[in-house]
C-alpha positions in Angstrom: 0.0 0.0 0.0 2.9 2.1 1.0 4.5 1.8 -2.7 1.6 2.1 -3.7 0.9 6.0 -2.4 4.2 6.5 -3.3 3.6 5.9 -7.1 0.5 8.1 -6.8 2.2 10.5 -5.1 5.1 11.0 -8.0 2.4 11.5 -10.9 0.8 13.9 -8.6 3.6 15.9 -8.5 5.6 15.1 -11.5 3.1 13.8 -14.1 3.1 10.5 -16.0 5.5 12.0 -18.7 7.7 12.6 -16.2 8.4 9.5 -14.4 8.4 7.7 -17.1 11.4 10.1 -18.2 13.0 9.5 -14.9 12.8 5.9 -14.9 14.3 5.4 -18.4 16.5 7.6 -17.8 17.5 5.3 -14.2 17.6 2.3 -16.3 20.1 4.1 -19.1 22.5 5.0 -16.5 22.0 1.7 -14.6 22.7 0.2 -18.3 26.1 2.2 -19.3 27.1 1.3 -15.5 27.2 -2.5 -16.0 28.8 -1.7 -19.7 31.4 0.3 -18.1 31.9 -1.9 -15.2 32.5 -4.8 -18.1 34.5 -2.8 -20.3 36.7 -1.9 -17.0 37.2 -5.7 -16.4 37.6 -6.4 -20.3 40.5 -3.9 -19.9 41.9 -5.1 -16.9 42.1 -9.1 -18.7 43.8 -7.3 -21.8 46.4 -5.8 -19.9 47.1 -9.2 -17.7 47.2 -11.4 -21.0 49.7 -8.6 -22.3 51.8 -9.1 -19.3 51.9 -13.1 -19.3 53.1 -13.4 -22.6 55.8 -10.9 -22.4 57.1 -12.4 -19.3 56.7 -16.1 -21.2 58.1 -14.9 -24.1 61.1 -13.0 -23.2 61.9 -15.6 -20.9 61.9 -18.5 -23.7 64.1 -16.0 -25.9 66.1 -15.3 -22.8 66.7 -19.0 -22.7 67.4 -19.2 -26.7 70.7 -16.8 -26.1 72.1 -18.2 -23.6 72.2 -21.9 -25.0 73.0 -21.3 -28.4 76.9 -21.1 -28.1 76.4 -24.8 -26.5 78.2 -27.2 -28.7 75.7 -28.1 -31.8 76.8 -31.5 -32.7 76.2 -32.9 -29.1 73.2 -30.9 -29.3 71.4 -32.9 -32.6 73.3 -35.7 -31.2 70.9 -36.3 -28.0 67.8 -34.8 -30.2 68.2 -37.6 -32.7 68.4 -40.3 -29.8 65.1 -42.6 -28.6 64.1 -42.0 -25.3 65.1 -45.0 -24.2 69.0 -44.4 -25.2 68.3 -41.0 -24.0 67.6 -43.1 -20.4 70.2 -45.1 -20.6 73.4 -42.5 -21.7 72.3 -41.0 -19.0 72.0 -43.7 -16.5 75.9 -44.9 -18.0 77.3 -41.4 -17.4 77.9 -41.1 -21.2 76.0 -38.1 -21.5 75.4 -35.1 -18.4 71.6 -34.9 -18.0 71.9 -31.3 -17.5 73.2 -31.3 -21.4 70.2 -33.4 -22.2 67.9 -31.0 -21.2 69.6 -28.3 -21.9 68.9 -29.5 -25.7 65.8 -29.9 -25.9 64.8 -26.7 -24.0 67.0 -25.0 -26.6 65.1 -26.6 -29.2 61.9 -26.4 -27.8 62.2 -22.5 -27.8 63.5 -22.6 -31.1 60.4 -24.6 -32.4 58.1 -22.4 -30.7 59.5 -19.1 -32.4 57.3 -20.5 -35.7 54.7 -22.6 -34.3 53.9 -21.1 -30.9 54.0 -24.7 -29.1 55.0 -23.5 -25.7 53.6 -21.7 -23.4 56.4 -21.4 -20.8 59.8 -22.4 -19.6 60.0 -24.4 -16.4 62.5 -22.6 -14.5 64.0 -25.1 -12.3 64.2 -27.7 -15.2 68.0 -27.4 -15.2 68.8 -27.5 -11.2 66.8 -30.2 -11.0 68.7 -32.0 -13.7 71.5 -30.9 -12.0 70.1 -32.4 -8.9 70.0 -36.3 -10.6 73.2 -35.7 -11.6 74.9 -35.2 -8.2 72.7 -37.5 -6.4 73.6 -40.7 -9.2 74.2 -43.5 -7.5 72.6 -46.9 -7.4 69.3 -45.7 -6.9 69.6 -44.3 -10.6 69.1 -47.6 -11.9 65.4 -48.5 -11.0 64.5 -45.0 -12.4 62.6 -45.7 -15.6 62.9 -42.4 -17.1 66.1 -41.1 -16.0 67.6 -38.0 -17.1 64.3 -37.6 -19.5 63.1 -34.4 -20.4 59.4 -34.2 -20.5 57.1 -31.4 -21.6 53.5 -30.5 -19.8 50.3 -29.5 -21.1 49.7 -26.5 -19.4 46.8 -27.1 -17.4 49.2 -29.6 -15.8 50.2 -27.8 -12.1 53.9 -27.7 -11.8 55.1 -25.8 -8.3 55.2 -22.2 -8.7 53.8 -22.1 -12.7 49.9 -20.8 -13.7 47.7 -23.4 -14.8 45.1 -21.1 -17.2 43.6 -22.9 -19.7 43.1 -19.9 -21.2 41.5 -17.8 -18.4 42.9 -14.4 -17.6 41.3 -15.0 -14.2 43.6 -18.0 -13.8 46.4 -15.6 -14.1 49.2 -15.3 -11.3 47.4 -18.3 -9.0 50.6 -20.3 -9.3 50.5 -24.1 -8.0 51.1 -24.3 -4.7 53.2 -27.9 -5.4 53.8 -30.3 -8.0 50.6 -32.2 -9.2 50.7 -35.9 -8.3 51.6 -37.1 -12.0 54.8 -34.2 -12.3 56.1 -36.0 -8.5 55.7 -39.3 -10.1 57.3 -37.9 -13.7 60.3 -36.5 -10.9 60.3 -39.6 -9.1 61.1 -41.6 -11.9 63.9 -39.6 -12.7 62.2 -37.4 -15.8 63.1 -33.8 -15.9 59.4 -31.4 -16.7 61.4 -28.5 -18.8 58.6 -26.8 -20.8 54.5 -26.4 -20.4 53.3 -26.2 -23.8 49.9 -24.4 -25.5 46.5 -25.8 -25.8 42.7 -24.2 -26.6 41.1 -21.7 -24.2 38.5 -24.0 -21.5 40.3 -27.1 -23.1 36.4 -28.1 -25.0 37.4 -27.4 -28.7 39.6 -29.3 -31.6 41.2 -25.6 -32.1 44.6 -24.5 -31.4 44.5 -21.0 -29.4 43.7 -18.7 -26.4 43.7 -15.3 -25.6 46.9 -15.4 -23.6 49.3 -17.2 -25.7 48.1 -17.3 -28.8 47.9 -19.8 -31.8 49.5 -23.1 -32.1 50.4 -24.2 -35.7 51.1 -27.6 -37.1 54.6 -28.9 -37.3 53.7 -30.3 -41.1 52.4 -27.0 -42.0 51.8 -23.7 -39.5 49.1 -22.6 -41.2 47.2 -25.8 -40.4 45.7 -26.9 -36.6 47.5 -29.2 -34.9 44.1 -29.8 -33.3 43.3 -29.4 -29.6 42.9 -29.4 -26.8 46.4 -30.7 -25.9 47.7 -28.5 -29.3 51.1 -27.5 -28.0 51.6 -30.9 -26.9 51.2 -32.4 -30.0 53.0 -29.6 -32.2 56.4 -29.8 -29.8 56.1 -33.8 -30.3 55.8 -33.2 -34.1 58.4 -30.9 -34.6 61.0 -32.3 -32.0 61.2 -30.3 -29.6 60.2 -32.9 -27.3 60.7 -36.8 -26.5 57.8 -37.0 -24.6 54.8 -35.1 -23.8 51.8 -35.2 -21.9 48.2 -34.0 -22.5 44.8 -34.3 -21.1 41.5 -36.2 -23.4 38.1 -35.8 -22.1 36.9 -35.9 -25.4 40.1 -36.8 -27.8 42.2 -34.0 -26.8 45.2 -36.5 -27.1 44.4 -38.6 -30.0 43.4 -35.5 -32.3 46.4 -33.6 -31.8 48.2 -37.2 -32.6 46.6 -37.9 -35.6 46.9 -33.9 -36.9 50.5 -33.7 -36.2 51.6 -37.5 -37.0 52.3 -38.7 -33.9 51.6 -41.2 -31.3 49.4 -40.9 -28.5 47.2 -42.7 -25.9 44.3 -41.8 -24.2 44.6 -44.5 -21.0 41.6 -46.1 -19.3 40.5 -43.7 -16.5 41.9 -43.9 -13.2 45.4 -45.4 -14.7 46.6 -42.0 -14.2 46.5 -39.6 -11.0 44.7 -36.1 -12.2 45.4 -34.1 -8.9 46.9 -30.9 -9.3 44.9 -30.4 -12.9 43.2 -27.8 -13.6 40.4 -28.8 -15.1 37.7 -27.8 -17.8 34.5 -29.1 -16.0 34.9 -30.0 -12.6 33.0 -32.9 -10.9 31.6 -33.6 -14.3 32.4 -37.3 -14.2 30.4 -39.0 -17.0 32.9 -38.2 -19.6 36.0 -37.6 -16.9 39.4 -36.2 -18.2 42.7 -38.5 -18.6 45.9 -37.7 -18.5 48.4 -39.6 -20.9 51.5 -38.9 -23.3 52.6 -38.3 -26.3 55.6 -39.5 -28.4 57.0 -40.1 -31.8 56.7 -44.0 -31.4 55.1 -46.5 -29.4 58.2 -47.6 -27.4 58.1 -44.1 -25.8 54.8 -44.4 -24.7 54.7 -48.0 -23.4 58.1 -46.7 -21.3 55.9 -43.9 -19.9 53.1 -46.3 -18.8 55.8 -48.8 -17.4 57.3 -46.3 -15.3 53.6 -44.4 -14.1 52.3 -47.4 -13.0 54.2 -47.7 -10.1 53.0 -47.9 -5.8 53.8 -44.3 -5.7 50.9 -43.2 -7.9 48.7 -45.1 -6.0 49.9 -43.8 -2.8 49.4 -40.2 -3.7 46.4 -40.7 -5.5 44.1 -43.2 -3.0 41.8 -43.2 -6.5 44.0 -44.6 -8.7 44.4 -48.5 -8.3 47.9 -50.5 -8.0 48.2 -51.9 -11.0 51.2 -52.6 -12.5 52.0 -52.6 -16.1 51.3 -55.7 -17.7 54.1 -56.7 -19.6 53.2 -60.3 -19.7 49.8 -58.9 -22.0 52.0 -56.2 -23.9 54.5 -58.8 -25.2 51.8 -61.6 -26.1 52.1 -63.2 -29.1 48.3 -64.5 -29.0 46.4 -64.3 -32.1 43.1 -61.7 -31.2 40.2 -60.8 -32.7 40.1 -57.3 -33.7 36.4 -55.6 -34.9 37.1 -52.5 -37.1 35.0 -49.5 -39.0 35.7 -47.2 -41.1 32.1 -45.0 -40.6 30.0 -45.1 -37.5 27.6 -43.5 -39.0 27.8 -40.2 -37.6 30.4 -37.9 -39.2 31.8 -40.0 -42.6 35.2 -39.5 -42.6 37.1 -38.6 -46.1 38.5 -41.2 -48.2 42.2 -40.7 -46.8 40.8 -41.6 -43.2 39.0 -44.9 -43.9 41.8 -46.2 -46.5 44.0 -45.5 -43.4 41.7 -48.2 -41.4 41.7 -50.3 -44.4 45.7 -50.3 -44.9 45.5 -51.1 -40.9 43.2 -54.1 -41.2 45.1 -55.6 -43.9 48.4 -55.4 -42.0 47.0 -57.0 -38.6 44.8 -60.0 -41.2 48.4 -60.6 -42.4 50.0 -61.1 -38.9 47.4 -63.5 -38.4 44.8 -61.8 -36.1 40.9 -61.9 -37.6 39.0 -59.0 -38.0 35.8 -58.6 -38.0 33.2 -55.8 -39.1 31.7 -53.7 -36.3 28.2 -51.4 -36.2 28.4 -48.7 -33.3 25.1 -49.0 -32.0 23.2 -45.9 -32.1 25.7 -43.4 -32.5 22.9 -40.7 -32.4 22.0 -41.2 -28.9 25.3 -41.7 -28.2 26.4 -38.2 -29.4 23.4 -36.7 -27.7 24.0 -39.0 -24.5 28.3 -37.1 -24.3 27.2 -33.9 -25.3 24.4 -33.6 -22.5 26.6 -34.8 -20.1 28.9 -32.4 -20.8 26.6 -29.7 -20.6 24.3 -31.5 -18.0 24.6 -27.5 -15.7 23.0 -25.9 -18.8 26.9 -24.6 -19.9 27.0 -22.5 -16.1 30.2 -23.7 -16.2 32.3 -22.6 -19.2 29.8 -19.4 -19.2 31.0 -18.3 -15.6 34.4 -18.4 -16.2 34.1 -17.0 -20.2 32.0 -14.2 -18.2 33.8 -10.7 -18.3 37.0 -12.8 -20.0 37.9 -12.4 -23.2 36.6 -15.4 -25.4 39.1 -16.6 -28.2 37.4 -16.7 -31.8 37.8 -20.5 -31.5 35.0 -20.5 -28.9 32.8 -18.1 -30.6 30.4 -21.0 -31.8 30.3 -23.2 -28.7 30.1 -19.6 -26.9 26.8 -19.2 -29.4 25.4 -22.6 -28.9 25.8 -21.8 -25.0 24.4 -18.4 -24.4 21.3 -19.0 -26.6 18.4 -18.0 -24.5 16.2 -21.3 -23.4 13.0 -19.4 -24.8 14.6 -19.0 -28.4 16.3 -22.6 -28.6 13.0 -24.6 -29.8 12.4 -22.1 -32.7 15.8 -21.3 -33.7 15.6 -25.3 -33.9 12.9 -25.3 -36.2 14.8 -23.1 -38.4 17.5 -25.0 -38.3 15.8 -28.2 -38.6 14.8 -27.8 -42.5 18.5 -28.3 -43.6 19.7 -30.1 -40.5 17.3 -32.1 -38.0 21.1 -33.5 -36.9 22.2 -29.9 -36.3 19.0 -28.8 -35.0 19.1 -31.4 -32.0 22.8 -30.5 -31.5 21.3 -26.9 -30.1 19.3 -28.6 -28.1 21.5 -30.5 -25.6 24.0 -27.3 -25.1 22.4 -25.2 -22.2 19.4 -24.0 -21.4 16.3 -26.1 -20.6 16.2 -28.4 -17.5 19.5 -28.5 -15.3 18.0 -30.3 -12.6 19.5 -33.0 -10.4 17.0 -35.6 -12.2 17.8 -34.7 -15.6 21.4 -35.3 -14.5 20.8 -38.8 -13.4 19.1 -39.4 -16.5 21.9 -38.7 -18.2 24.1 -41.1 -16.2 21.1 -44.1 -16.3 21.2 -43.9 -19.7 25.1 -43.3 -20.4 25.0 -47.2 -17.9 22.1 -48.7 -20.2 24.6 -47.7 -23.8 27.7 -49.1 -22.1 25.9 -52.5 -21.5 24.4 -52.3 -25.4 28.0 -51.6 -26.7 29.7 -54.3 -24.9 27.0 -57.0 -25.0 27.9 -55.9 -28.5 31.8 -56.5 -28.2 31.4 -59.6 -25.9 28.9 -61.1 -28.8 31.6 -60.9 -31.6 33.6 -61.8 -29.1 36.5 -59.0 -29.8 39.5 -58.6 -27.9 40.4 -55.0 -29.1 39.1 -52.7 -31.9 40.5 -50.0 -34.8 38.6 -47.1 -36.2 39.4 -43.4 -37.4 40.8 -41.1 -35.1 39.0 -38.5 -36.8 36.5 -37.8 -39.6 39.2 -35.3 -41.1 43.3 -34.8 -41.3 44.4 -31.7 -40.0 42.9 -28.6 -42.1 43.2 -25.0 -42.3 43.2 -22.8 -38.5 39.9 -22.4 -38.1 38.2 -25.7 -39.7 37.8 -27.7 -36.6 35.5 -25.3 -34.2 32.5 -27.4 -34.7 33.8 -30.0 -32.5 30.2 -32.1 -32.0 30.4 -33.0 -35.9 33.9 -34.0 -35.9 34.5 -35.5 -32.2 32.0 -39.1 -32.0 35.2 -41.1 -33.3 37.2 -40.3 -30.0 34.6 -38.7 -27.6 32.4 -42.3 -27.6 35.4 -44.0 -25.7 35.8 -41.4 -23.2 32.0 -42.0 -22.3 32.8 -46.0 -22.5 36.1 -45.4 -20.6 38.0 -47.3 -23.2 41.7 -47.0 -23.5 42.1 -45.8 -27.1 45.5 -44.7 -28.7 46.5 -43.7 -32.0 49.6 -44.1 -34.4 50.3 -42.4 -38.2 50.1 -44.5 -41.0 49.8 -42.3 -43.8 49.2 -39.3 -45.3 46.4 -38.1 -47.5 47.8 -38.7 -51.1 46.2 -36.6 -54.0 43.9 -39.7 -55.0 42.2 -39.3 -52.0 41.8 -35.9 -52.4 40.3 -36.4 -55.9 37.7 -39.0 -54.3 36.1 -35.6 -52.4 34.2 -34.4 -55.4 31.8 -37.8 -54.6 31.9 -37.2 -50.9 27.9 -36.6 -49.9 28.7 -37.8 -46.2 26.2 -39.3 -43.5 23.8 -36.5 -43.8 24.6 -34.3 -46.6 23.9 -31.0 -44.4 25.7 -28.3 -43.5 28.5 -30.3 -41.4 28.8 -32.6 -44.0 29.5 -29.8 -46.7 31.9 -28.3 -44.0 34.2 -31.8 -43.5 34.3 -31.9 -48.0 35.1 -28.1 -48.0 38.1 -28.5 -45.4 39.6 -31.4 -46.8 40.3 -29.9 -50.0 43.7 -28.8 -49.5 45.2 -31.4 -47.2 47.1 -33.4 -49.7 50.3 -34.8 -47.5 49.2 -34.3 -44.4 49.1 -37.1 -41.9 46.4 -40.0 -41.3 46.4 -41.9 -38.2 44.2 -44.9 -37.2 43.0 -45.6 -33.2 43.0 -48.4 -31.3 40.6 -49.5 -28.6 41.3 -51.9 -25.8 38.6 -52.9 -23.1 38.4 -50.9 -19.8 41.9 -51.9 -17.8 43.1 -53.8 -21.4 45.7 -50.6 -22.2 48.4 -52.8 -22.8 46.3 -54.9 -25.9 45.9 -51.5 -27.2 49.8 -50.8 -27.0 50.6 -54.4 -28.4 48.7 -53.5 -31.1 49.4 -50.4 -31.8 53.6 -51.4 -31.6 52.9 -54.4 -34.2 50.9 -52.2 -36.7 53.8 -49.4 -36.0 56.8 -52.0 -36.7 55.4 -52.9 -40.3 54.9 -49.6 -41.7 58.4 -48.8 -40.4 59.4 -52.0 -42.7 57.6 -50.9 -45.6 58.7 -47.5 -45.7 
């Protein structure tokens, strides 16, 4: 009643006109507050990223002047060695491990000066180094990795470092210690020297962020080296590292291996501690991150695994279960049964990809395993089943810490799909939906609508009842491992890879089955394949489709991978495999 008299009162006095004046003109100055307020913060985030990368920058040129009098032929000596001779010069005495890392930081931030791969130095890399060199003894010789320099994603918390993903927010919030995987990487006797770039919020096949830039392919700059873990794969590529490590919650590993021709593994969750990560989504948990490496051949990889699976992990990590690596199932010489596909039936992937799964089939048929054809049961509800789970908060998350950040053009359209109001979803939908019911649904399952705690457990009731479908499916044909694209594409222009629902069911579907899935090269896109796009209609023939054929056009010579799937716990099958299929393209080549 009070308001009421008020209101009255004000017309009285003022008139109508007037207060209608007075309140638009309230709501106008209430309005340019909150746009200056944002363009205040927008500022401040500007001058922050500016900052960081100076600091990075000048430090990794910094670095590049004083080790570039260091003797050169010792220097291509050690980059042209295997990690495992790396190990055991070092482990000998025949070569200082402070030299060894010295090298490869050297050519790290040499490599990085054209394809922007790292995002920063490690600053005690060399003491430490120096450390494992006084303190040799004995003890050297059960370390797995000794004298190793390894490079870190940079979401990956080292002591003392940032851990953005992308976020000026996350600027100047150094780790407060080591993550549990860099104590196990130290305790093994590797050497962390370098953090290297990925994708801003670590969700997208792209390449950059607001704070350090682009990453560029090691094959060809202008190209992705795909994403999230792009730096990691790009260093790997190039040389600039023997061994890397990256994060996959959705094929953030195994798409920067197949883009940049080298070898990764995505390992079965829960092999690998992620404490001290920053992550994208946390206490999402129906398609959980991994942690696992990255190296120019298999042997580097299965040494990795060999030494990470080790009490210590366990100790440190009470989630991660003590399980050895199994050396006895790596080494088998047991005839398997392999199923394979070269479409699911989602996103069809260009002639280069599937001859790649072809050329793959025919090797293993020849060293005597059977293989046998394989239909990924719906892959529609699937794709709808990861992406909701993804998004099960209605996209809070990524939009909270996107708010009053700057967003990198390579989230502008999962920005879109994410801050589309609820009310205009269902008829932007129907507009959608005459070229592209596919598309259409796509909108749907990205934010907005019902976030409750019941649609949530819907999600995970019906991400249980696909598992049991897919692996009655698996146990039926009764498969010991699988091999499929990586990807529906090679690596393609910077910019080509944003739409990450078309392009990611090949390597998101084993996160959601918690599959360990790795992937090697085996070829690269010769111009006959390229000459097959012209009859390329894909699964759909909508606008997706029409974007993978447009892409593709120009990615004569760049390199094909193929991944390999093992059973929950089974990620030493999928490195057997993986090492056989390896060896006899090395023999043919």
């Amino acid at each position: 009643m009070q308001g009421n008299k008020m209101s009255s009162g004000l017309i009285e006095t003022y008139g109508i006109k007037s207060v209608k004046a007075a309140c638009l003109g309230a709501a106008i100055i209430c309005g340019s507050g909150v746009i200056v307020v944002h363009l205040y913060k927008l500022r401040k985030c500007n001058q922050l990223v500016k900052e960081k990368n100076k600091k990075e920058k000048l430090f990794i040129k910094q670095m590049l002047m004083e080790l570039e009098d260091k003797d050169e032929n010792e220097r291509e000596k050690i980059l042209s060695m295997t990690a495992q001779e790396l190990v055991n010069a070092a482990k000998k005495g025949e070569i200082d491990p402070v030299v060894i890392i010295q090298s490869y930081i050297y050519k790290a931030c040499y490599d990085t000066q054209t394809f922007n791969s790292v995002s920063g130095v490690i600053r005690d890399a060399e003491e430490f180094a120096k450390q494992l060199n006084v303190s040799q003894d004995s003890d050297s010789s059960s370390m797995k990795l000794f004298g190793l320099p390894v490079s870190l994603k940079e979401c990956i918390g080292v002591k003392g470092m940032d851990s953005t993903i992308g976020y000026s927010s996350l600027i100047n919030k150094p780790a407060l210690e080591d993550s549990v995987i860099v104590k196990v990487l130290k305790s093994c006797g590797a050497v962390p020297f370098v953090k290297t770039n990925l994708v801003q919020g670590m969700l997208c096949f792209e390449s950059s962020n607001p704070i350090f830039g682009e990453t560029g392919n090691p094959k060809n700059v202008n190209y992705t080296p795909g994403g999230s873990s792009s730096g990691s794969g790009s260093l790997v590529g190039s040389g600039g590292s023997v061994l890397g490590f990256g994060t996959d919650i959705g094929g953030s590993i195994r798409n920067p291996a197949h883009f940049c021709g080298v070898c990764g593994l995505k390992p079965t969750m829960q092999r690998l501690s992620k404490i001290g990560l920053q992550g994208c989504l946390p206490g999402q948990s129906c398609l959980a991150s991994c942690v696992g490496p990255l190296a120019q051949d298999v042997d580097t990889l299965v040494l990795a695994m060999q030494a990470l699976s080790c009490p210590l992990m366990s100790q440190l990590d009470k989630n991660i279960p003590p399980l050895p690596f199994n050396d006895e199932l790596f080494q088998s010489k047991l005839k398997l049964r392999i199923g394979y596909y070269t479409n699911d039936g989602y996103a069809e992937p260009v002639p280069a990809v599937q001859r790649a799964v072809l050329i793959t089939k025919e090797i293993l048929e020849k060293a005597g395993h059977t293989l046998v054809p394989f239909k990924v049961p719906r892959i529609e509800d699937a794709v709808r089943i990861l992406s909701s789970a993804l998004f099960a908060d209605g996209g809070r998350t990524c939009m909270e810490n996107l708010k009053n950040d700057l967003v990198d053009p390579a989230n502008r359209y999962l920005y879109w799909r994410l801050s589309c109001p609820a009310f205009l979803r269902p008829i932007v939908k129907y507009i959608v939906g005459w070229g592209s019911p596919r598309i259409a649904n796509d909108l749907m399952v990205y934010g907005g609508g019902d976030c409750s705690v019941y649609r949530l457990w819907k999600i995970q009731a019906e991400t249980e009842k696909y598992k049991k479908e897919f692996f009655t499916q698996w146990r039926d044909l009764d498969l010991n491992a699988m091999i499929c694209p990586p990807f529906p594409i090679a690596a393609a222009p910077i910019g080509s890879v944003e739409h990450t629902t078309a392009l990611a069911s090949y390597t998101t579907l084993f996160n959601l089955l918690n599959c360990p899935s790795g992937v090697i090269p085996v070829t690269k896109v010769s111009q006959a394949d390229t000459d097959k796009l012209k009859d390329y209609k894909g699964n759909y023939g909508d606008k997706w489709d029409n974007h993978i054929k447009k892409v593709s056009e120009n990615s004569t010579d760049m390199p094909i991978g193929v991944q390999f799937v093992g059973l929950p716990w089974m990620d030493e099958i999928c490195l057997r495999l993986m090492k056989e299929v390896e060896t006899q393209i090395l023999l043919h080549n």
